[in-house]
C-alpha angles and dihedrals in degrees: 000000000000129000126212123242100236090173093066087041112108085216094202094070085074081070137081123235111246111203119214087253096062090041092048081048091055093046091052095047084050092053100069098221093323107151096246089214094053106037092040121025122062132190122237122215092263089059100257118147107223113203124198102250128021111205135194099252095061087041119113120210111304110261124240104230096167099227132152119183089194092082096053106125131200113245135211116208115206142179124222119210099113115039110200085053095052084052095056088031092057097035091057088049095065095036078062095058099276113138106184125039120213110200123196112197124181092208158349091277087098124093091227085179086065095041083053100044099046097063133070104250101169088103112023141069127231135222128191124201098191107186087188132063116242132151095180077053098054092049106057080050080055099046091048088048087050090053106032092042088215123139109260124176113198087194091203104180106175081159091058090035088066087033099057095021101036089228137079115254109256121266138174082228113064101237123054084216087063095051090045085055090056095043084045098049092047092049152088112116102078133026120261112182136072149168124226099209092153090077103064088041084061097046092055112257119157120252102259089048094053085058093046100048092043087051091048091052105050081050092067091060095045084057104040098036107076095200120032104169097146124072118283110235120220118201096197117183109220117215131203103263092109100217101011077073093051103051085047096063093043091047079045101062095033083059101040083052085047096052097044095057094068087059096046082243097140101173119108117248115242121236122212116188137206130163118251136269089207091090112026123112141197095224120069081008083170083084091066089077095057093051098044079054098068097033085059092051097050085047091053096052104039082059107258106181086218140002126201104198118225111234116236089231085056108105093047107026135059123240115308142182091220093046089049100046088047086048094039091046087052081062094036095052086044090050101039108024109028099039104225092141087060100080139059127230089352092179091060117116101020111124092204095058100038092054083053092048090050104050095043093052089045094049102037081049094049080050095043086054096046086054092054096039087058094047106291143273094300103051095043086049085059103043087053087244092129098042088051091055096051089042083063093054098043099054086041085065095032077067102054083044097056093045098052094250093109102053130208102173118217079043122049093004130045091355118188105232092195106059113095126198115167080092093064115048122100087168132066101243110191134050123314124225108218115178108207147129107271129176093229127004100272121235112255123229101210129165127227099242100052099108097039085050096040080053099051104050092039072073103049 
């Protein structure tokens, strides 16, 4: 008697092929006279009509969206005011399983030589968030790069600086483009660009419009910057839409690829991830964790090149080391047990999120093209013409929010009336107001929950 090799049997060829026609067929017979439109596809806030099953035979050709989730690394966010602190800080950071380290620093007070010298860099990337303008700054960063041979982004925005303070950043030329040409012509060892997308995610654009206005304004600098031969950074802000947020950060880089071209600029452009600020309460603040959970994840899998995880303690307490391991073992679990980091481009083949992919990056491209055909990113962010546009979002889903349509739960649904918080914050949480004489009217991160909360503790 002989035996089969079901081990050589491809077993799906025991079954028949069942086109989309015949499932959609099924659904509706299922359904007992239930309109299959209304009762199944819905329609997301960038006008995409999402259907409940996706199928081979209505797939395009797959995108390459040039993705690996293999080089994600796991980022530490600091913050530099003493220096000595930020060293140990940082050093106990890596030593916990981070592997790229993201300082923020307010001015040129700090002996950025020291900070360099003082770390282990043979393993890690580094990221700057310089909320200040200085050449002389940017090129002892240069000269360390040159001898020590590590990854540095700079991450200079002068573009996000007017967008999200309303004013330029200061600088001895008169323009901030002039300063960024002679940065540009003195350097090639670190980075010095980037795109502050998650602004205009926290502010609430949609996400169309995310892709479009980080394009636009990486465009500007295509245009303004005579020389870009280092890598271009991307700061992108992941929401909570699981695979809509996926699919962003892959139509994100298809169409940054797409746009550098034009401008012989080949190098791949750099993503670095955080979750948002859009959904995340003070009360039941527990649930943060949940949600950066999945934001990570998304991250993980729409390629991001590093992700610095938002601790759930964030909006209401300083800096602290419980709040940062919790945040830093989401990543590490992720990472290490859970084996996100093992397999290339995980998100491929999936029809679901390669029709996503698609129509984000068609219709973030069709919006991309309308803002250059009507003077560019730059002149429509001064006119007011781009804050307007999220502000319209971002009531539009202020709305679903306040009438319960857009659920956060521990806050507008299932609410614990007995958990205080006014106690407990040692930050201001919610918008500030600054008065004070800006060039153009900034765009405002502000969180969902911001009224609801205000109100409640008004009544503790």
């Amino acid at each position: 008697m002989k035996t089969k090799n079901t081990m050589s049997t491809n077993l799906f060829e025991d079954f028949d092929l069942v086109s989309s026609k015949q499932w959609k067929q099924k659904i509706q017979y299922e359904l007992k006279g239930a309109d299959y439109n209304e009762t199944l596809v819905w329609n997301s806030p960038e006008d995409i009509m999402v259907k409940p099953f996706y199928h081979k035979d209505e797939n395009s050709t797959a995108l390459n969206s040039g993705t690996k989730a293999t080089e994600f690394k796991i980022c530490q966010n600091i913050f530099v005011f003493d220096i000595s602190k930020s060293i140990e800080r940082a050093q106990d950071a890596l030593n916990r399983g981070a592997d790229s380290l993201r300082f923020t620093i307010e001015n040129e007070t700090i002996d950025i030589t020291l900070l360099l010298e003082k770390i282990a860099f043979q393993r890690i990337t580094v990221y700057f968030n310089l909320r200040f303008f200085s050449i002389d700054f940017v090129k002892k960063i240069e000269d360390f790069a040159k001898k020590s041979n590590v990854t540095i982004f700079c991450n200079l925005d002068p573009i996000g600086q007017l967008a999200k303070d309303g004013n330029w950043f200061s600088t001895p030329e008169k323009s901030n483009f002039n300063s960024l040409n002679t940065i540009a012509s003195s350097t090639n060892s670190v980075s010095f660009i980037s795109v502050n997308g998650a602004l205009y995610q926290n502010a609430g654009a949609t996400i169309v419009q995310q892709i479009a206005y980080s394009l636009g304004h990486v465009n500007e600098y295509f245009n303004r910057v005579e020389s870009i031969s280092t890598p271009i950074v991307f700061e992108i802000a992941v929401g909570t839409n699981y695979f809509f947020e996926i699919a962003k950060l892959r139509a994100l880089r298809i169409l940054f690829n797409l746009i550098a071209k034009e401008y012989n600029h080949t190098l791949p452009c750099n993503i670095i991830a955080f979750p948002t600020k859009r959904n995340k309460t003070l009360y039941d603040y527990n649930v943060n964790m949940l949600r950066t959970t999945t934001e990570c994840m998304s991250a993980i899998l729409g390629g991001a090149d590093a992700i610095a995880n938002l601790p759930y303690d964030a909006l209401y307490h300083k800096d602290n080391e419980f709040g940062d391991r919790i945040a830093r073992n989401q990543l590490l679990i992720l990472k290490k047990e859970s084996y996100f980091d093992k397999v290339n481009n995980p998100a491929d083949g999936s029809y679901y999120i390669e029709n996503l992919t698609q129509q984000l990056a068609e219709k973030a491209l069709a919006l991309f093209k309308d803002i250059e055909a009507n003077g560019g990113f730059l002149k429509q962010l001064n006119e007011g013409t781009i804050k307007r546009k999220i502000q319209e979002s971002a009531d539009a889903a202020q709305e679903l929010f306040d009438s319960g349509k857009e659920i956060l739960l521990g806050t507008n649904k299932h609410p614990n009336k007995q958990d205080k918080m006014k106690h407990d914050l040692e930050l201001f949480p919610f918008v500030k107001v600054k008065p004070r004489k800006t060039l153009i009217t900034p765009i405002i991160e502000k969180r969902l929950a911001e009224k609801i909360e205000q109100e409640r503790l008004e009544l503790e």
